[in-house]
Residue frames as qw, qx, qy, qz and C-alpha x, y, z in Angstrom:
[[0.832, 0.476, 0.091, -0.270, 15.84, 4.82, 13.70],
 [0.741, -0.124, 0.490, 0.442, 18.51, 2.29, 12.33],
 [0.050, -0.619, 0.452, 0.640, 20.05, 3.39, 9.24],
 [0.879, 0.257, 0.262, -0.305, 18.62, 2.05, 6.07],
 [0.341, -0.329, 0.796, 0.377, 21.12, -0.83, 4.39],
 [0.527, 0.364, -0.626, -0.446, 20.98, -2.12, 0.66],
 [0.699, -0.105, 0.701, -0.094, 19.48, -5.87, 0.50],
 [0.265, -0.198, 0.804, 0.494, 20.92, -8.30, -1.94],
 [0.477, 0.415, 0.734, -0.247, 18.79, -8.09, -4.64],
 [0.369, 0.431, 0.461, 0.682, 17.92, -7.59, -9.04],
 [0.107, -0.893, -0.330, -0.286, 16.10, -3.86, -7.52],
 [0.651, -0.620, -0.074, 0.432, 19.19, -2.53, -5.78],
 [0.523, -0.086, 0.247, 0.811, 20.96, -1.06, -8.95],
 [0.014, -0.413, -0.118, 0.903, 20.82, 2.67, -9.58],
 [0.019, 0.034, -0.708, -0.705, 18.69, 1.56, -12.87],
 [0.046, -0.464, -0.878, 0.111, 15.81, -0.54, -11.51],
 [0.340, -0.496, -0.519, -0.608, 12.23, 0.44, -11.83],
 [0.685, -0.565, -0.335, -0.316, 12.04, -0.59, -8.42],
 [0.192, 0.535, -0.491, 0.661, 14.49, 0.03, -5.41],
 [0.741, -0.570, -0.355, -0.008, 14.66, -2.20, -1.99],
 [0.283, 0.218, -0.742, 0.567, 16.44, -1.30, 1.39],
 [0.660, -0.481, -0.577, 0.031, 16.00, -2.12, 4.68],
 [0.169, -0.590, 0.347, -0.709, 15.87, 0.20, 8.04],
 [0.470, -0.232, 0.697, -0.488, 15.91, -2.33, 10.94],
 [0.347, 0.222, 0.885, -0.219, 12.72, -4.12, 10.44],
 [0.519, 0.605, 0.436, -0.416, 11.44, -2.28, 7.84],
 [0.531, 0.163, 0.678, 0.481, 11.39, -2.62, 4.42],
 [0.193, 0.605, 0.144, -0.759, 11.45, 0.42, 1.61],
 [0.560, 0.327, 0.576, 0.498, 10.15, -0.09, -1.81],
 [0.198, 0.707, 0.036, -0.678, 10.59, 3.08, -3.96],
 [0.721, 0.544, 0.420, 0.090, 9.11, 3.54, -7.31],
 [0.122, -0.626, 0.324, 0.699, 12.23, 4.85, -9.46],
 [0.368, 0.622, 0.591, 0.358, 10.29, 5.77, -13.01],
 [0.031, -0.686, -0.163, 0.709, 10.55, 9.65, -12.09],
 [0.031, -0.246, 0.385, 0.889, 11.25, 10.36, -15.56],
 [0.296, -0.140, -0.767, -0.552, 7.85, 8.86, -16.54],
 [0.318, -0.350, 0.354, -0.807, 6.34, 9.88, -13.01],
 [0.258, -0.255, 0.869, -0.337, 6.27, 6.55, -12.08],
 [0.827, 0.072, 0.124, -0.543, 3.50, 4.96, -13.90],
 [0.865, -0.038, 0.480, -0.139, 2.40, 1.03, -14.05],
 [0.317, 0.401, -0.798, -0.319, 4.50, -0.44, -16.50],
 [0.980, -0.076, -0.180, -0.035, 4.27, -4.56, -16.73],
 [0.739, 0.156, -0.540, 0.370, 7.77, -4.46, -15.20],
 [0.184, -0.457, 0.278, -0.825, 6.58, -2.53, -12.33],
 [0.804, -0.316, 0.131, -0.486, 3.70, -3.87, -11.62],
 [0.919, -0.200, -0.239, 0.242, 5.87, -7.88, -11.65],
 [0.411, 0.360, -0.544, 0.637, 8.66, -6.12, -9.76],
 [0.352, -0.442, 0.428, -0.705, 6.46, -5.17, -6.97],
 [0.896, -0.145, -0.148, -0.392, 4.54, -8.30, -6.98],
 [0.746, 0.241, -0.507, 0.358, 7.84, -10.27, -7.05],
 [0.054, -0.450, 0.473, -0.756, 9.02, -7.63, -4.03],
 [0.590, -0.355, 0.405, -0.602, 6.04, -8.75, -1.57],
 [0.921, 0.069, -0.330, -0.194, 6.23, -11.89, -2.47],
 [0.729, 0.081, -0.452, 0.507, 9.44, -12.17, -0.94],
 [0.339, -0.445, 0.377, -0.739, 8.37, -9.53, 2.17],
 [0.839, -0.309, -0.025, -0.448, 5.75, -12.17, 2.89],
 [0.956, -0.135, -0.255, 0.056, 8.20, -14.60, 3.84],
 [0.484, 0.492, -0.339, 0.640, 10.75, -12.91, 5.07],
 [0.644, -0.514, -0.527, 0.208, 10.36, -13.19, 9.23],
 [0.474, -0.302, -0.117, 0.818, 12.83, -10.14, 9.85],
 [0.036, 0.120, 0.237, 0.963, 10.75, -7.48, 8.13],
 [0.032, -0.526, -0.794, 0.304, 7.58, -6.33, 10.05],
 [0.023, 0.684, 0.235, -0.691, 7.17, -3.09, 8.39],
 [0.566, 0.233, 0.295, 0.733, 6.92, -1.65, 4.91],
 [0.087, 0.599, -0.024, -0.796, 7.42, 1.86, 3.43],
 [0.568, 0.497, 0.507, 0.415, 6.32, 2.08, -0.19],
 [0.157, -0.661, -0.048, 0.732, 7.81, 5.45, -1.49],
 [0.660, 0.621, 0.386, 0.172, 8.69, 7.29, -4.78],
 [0.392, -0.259, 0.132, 0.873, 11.54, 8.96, -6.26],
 [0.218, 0.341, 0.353, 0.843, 10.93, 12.18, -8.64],
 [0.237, 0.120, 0.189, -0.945, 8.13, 14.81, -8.20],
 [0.745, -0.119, -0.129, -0.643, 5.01, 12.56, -8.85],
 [0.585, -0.208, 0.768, -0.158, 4.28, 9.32, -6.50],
 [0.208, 0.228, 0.864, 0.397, 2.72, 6.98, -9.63],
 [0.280, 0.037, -0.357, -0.890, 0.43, 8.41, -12.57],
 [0.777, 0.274, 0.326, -0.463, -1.35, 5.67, -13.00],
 [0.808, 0.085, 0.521, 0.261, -0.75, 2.86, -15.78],
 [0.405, -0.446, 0.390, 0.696, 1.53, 3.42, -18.93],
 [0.606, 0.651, 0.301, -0.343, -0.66, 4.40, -21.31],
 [0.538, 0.709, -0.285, -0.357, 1.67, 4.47, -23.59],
 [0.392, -0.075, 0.917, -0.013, 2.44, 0.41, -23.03],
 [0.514, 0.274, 0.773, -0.250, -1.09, -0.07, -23.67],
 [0.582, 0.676, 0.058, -0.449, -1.44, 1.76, -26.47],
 [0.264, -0.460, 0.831, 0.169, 1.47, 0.13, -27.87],
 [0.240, -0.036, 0.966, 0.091, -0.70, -3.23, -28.21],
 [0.569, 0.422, -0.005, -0.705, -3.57, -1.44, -30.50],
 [0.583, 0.382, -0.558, -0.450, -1.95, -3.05, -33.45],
 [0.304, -0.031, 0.943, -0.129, -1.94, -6.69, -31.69],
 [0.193, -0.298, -0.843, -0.404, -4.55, -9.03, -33.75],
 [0.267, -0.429, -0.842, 0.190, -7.06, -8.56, -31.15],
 [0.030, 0.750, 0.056, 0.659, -6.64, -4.79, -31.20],
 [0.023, 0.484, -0.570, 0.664, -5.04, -5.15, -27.49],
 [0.650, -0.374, -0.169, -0.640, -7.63, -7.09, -25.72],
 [0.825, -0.331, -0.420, 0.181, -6.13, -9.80, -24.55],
 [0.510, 0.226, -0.392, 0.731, -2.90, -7.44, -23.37],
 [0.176, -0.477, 0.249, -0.824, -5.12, -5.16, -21.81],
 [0.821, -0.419, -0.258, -0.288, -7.13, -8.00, -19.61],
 [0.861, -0.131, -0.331, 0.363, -3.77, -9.14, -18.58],
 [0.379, 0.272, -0.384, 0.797, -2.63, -6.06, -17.36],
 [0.392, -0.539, 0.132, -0.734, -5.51, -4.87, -15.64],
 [0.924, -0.255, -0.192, -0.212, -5.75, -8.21, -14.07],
 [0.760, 0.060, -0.335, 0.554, -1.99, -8.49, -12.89],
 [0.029, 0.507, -0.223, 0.832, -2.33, -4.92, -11.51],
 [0.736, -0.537, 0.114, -0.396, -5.91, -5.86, -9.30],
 [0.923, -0.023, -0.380, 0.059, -3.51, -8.94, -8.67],
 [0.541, 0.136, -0.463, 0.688, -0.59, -7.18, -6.94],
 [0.379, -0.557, -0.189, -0.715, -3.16, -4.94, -5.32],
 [0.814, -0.442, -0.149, -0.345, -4.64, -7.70, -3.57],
 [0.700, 0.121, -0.476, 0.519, -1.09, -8.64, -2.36],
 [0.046, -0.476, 0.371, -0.796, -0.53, -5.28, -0.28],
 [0.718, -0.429, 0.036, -0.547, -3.98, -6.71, 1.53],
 [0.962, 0.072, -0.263, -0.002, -2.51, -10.35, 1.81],
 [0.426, 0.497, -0.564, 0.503, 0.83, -9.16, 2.73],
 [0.596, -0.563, -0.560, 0.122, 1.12, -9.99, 6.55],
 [0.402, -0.300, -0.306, 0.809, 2.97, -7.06, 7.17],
 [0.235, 0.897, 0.294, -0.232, 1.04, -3.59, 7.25],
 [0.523, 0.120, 0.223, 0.814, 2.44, -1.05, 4.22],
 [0.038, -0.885, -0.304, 0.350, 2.43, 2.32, 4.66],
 [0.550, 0.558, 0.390, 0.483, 2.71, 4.98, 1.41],
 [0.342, -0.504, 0.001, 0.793, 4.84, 7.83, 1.76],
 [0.404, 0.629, 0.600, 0.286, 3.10, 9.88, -0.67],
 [0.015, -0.643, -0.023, 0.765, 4.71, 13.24, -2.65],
 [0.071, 0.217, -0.583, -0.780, 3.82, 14.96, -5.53],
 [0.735, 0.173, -0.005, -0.656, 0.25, 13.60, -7.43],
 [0.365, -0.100, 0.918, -0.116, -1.27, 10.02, -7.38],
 [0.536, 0.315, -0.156, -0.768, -3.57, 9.52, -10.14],
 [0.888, 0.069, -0.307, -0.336, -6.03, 6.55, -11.40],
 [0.876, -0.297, -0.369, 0.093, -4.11, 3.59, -10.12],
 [0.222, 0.441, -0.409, 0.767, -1.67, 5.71, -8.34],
 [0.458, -0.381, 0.171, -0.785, -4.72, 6.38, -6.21],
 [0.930, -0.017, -0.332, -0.156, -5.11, 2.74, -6.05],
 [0.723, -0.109, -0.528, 0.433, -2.34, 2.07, -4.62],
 [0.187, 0.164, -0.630, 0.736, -2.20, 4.26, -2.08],
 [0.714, -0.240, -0.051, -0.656, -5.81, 3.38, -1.40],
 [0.920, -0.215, -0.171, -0.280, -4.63, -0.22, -0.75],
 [0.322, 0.272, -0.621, 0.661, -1.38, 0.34, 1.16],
 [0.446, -0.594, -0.670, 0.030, -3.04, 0.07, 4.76],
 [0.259, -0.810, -0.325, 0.414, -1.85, 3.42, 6.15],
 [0.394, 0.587, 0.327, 0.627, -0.76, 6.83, 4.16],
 [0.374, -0.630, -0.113, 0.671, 1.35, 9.43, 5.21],
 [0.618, 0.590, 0.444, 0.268, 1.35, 12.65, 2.88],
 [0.434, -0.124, 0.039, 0.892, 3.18, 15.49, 1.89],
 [0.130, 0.634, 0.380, -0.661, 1.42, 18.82, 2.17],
 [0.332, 0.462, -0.401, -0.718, 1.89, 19.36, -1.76],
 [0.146, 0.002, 0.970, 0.193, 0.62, 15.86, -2.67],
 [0.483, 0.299, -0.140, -0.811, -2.48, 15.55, -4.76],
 [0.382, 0.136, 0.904, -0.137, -5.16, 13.09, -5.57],
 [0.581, 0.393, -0.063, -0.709, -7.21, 12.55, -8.63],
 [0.545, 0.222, 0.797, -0.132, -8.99, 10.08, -10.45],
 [0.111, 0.467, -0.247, -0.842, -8.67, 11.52, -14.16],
 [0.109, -0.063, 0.806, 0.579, -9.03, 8.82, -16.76],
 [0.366, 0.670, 0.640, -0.085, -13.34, 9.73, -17.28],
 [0.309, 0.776, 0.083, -0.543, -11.40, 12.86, -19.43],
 [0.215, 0.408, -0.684, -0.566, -9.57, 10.89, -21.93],
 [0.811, 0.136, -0.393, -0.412, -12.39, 8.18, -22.29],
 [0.566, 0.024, -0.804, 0.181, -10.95, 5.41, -19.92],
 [0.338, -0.707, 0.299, -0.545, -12.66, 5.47, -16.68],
 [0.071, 0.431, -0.772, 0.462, -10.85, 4.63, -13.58],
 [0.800, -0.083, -0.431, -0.410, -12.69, 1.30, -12.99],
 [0.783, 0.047, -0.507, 0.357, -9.89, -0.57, -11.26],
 [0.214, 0.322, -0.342, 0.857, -8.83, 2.35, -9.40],
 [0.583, -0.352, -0.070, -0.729, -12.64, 2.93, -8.11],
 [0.747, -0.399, -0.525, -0.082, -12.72, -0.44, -5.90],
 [0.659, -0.170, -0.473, 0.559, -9.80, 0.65, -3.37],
 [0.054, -0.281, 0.066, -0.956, -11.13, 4.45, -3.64],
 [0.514, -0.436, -0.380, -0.633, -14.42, 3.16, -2.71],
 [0.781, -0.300, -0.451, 0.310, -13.19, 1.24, 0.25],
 [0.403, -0.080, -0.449, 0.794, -11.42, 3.98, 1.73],
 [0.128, -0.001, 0.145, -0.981, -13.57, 7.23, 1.26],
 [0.534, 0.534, 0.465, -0.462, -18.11, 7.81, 1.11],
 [0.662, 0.280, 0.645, 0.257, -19.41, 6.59, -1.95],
 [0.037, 0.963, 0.094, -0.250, -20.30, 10.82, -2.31],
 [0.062, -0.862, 0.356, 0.355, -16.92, 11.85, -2.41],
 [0.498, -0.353, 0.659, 0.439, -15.43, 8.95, -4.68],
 [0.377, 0.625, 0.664, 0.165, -18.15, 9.45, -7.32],
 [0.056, 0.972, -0.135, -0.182, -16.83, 13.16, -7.57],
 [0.265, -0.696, 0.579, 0.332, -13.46, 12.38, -7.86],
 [0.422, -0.020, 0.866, 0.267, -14.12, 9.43, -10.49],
 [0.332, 0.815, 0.459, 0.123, -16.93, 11.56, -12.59],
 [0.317, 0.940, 0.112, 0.062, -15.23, 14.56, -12.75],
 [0.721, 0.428, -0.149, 0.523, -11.48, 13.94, -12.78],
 [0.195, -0.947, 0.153, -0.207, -10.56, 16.73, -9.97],
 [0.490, 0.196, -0.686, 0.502, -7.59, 16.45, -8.32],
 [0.632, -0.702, -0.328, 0.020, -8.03, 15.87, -4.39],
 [0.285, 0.743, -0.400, 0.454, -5.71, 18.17, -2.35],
 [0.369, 0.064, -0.807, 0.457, -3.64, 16.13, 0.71],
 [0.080, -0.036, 0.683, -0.725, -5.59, 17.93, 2.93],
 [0.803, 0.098, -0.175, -0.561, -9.40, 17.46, 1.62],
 [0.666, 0.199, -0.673, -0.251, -7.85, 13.88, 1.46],
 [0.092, 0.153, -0.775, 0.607, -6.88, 13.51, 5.43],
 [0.461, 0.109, 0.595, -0.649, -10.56, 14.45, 6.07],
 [0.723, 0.223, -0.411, -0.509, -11.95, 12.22, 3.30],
 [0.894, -0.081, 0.334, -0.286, -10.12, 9.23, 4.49],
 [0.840, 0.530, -0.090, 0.073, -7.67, 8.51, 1.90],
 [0.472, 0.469, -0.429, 0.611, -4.41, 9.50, 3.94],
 [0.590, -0.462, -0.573, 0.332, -3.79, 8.88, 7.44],
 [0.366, -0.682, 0.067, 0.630, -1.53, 12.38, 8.44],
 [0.602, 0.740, 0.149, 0.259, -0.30, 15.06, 6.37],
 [0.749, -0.221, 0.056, 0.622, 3.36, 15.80, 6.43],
 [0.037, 0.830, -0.337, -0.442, 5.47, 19.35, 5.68],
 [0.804, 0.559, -0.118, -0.166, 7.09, 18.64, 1.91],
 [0.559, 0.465, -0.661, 0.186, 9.82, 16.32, 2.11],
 [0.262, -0.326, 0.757, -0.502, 8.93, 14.55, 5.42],
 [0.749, 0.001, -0.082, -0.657, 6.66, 12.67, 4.38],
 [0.855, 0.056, -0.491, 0.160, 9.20, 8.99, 4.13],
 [0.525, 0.145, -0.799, 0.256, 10.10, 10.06, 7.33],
 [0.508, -0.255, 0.295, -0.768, 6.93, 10.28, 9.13],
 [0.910, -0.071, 0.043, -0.406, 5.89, 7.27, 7.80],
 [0.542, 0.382, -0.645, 0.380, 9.10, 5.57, 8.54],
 [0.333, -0.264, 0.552, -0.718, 8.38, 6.61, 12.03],
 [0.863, -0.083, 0.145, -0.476, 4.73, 5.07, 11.90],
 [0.780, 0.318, -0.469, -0.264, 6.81, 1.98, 10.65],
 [0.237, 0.371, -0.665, 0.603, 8.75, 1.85, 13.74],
 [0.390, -0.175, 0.568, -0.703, 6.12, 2.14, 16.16],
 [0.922, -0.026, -0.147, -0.358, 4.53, -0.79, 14.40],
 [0.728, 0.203, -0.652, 0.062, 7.43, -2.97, 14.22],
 [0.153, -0.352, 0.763, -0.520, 7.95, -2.65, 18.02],
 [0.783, -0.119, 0.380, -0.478, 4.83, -4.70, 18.43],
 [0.662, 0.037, 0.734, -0.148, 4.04, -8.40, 18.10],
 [0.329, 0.176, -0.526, -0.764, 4.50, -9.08, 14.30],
 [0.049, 0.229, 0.965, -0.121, 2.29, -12.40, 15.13],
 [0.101, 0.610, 0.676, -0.400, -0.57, -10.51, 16.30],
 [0.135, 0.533, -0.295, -0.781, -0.10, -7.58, 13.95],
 [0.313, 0.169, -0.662, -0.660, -0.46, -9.77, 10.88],
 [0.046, 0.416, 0.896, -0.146, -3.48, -11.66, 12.81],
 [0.029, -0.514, -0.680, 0.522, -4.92, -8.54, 12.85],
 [0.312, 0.322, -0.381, -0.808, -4.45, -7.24, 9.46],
 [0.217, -0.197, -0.882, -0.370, -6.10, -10.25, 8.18],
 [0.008, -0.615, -0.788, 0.003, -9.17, -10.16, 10.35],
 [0.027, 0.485, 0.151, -0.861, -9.52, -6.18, 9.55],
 [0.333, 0.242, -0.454, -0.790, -10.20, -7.26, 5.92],
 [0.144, -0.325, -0.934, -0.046, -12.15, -10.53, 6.55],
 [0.013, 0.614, 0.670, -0.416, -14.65, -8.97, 9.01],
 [0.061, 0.327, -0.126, -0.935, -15.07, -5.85, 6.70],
 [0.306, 0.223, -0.768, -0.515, -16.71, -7.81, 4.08],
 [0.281, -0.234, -0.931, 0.010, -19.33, -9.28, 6.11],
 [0.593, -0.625, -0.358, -0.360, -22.96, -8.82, 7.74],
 [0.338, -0.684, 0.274, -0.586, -22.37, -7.54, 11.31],
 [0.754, -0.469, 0.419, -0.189, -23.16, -10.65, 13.05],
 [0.893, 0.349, -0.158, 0.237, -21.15, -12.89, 10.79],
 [0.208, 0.818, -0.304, 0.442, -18.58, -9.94, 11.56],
 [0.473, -0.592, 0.457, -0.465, -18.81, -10.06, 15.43],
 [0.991, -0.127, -0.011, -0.032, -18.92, -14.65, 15.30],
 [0.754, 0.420, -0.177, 0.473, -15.59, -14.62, 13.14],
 [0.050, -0.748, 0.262, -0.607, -13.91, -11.46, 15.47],
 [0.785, -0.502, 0.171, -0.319, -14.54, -13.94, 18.58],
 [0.928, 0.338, 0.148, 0.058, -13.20, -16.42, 16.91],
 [0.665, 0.528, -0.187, 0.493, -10.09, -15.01, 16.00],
 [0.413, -0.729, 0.262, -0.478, -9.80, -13.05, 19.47],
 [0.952, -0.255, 0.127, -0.116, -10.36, -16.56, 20.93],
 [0.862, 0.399, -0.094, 0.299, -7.26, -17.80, 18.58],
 [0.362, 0.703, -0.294, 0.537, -5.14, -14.94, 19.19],
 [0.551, -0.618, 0.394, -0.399, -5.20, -15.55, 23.47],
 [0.990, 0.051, -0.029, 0.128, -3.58, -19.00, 22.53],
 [0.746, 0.375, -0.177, 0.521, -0.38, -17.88, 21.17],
 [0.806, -0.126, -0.307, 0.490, 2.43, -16.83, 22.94],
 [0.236, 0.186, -0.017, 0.954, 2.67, -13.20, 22.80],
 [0.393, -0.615, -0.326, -0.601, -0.67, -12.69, 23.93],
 [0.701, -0.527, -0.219, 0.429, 0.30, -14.36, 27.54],
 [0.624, -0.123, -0.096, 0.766, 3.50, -12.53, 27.31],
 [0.033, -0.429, -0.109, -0.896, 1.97, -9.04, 26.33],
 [0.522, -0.672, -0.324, -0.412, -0.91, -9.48, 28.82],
 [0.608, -0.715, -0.225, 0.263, 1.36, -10.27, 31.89],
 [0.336, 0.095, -0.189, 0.918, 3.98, -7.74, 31.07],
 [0.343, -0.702, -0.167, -0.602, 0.93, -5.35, 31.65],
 [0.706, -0.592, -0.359, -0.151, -0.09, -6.56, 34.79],
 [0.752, -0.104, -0.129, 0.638, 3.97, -6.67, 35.81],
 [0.573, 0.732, 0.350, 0.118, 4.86, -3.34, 34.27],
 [0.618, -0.364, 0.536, 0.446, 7.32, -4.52, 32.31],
 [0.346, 0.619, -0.446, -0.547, 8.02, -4.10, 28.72],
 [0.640, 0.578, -0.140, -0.486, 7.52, -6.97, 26.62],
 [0.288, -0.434, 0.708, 0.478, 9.34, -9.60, 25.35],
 [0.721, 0.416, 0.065, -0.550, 7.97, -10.37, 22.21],
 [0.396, -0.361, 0.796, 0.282, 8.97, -13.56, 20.51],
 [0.235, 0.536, -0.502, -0.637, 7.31, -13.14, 17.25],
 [0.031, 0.114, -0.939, -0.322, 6.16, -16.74, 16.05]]
């Protein structure tokens, strides 16, 4: 595994909210709020948004890690932002539309992003915490890491949080966790669906550092064809599912790495992969 280097950039000093380096091909964003256990600010949530924005175009980075410094991965939004904008004329309404809307907004980035991100998750993930590592596409955890969906005990329930929980686990087990606030415990979460692997405590960024590796070796081309048609074809009626899946199958035997992966098989040879 390459060694991870500082990239130039306003999320590199020892302050930021948000913290980038690179390991080879992969890219690490950690959330550094520990003292406020990482929850959604508004300069969080536009630092990360800003962050993939510039992953997505960036041709040399086929992997990410999303991590977290301190002893909780991300509460969940700053309640005490939001409460903040009670006294606003409106009694907060507009501030709070715009934040819950800029959050589902960087959300839907992670899905968009062409590269897959995988959440290195220690310590407890709560309300949109759980969000986001519901909509990171793969989730390594640490054996003390913890899942919960609290906000139906202080009167806010976890609305936003409840679309990417519902996507990952049965409708059963997110309707527990989103009615009655439990925490989920790493390992209840592996067999729920909500975390790919659980990790021993403090391995967890580099297991899924690993998994980041054994993606980038492949074809980022075909990789980020194939995140996109994992969430297209979800979202559809079977045979719609199976037309579009042809269809994009069909596409993907055009480009260049598909030849080149299919006759290294046949050779067997390794690869050359040429990425475009």
């Amino acid at each position: 595994m390459n060694a991870p280097t500082k990239t130039p950039s306003a999320n590199t000093s020892s302050e930021a909210i948000l913290l980038r380096e690179n390991a080879g091909k992969i890219a690490i964003l950690t959330l550094n709020r520990p003292a406020v256990r990482n929850c959604l600010s508004e300069a969080l949530l536009t630092a990360l948004s800003e962050s993939f924005t510039a992953i997505a175009k960036d041709r040399d980075i086929h992997a990410v890690v999303l991590a977290a410094n301190g002893p909780a991965f991300c509460a969940g939004h700053d309640l005490r932002e939001l409460t903040a904008r009670r006294s606003d004329s409106d009694g907060g309404r507009g501030y709070f539309q715009h934040i819950m809307t800029t959050c589902s907004a960087m959300m839907q980035s992670i899905i968009a992003l062409p590269q897959p991100v995988i959440a290195a998750v220690s310590g407890i993930a709560s309300a949109a915490g759980v969000q986001l590592v519901a909509t990171c596409d793969l989730a390594i955890a640490s054996s003390q890491a913890a899942f919960a969906t609290p906000g139906v005990n202080i009167g806010l329930f976890c609305s936003t949080p409840m679309v990417a929980l519902s996507r990952n686990v049965t409708r059963k087990q997110a309707m527990h966790m989103l009615l009655t606030g439990e925490p989920m415990s790493a390992e209840d979460a592996e067999r729920a669906g909500l975390v790919n692997r659980v990790t021993e405590h403090g391995r967890e960024r580099a297991e899924a550092l690993a998994l980041a590796e054994q993606i980038a070796s492949k074809s980022s081309q075909v990789v980020k064809i194939g995140k996109k048609a994992f969430y297209q074809q979800a979202e559809m009626p079977l045979a719609e599912a199976y037309r579009y899946a042809a269809q994009v199958m069909t596409e993907n035997m055009m480009v260049r790495d598909a030849n080149e992966g299919i006759c290294a098989f046949l050779e067997k040879r390794p690869p050359s992969w040429e990425d475009k």
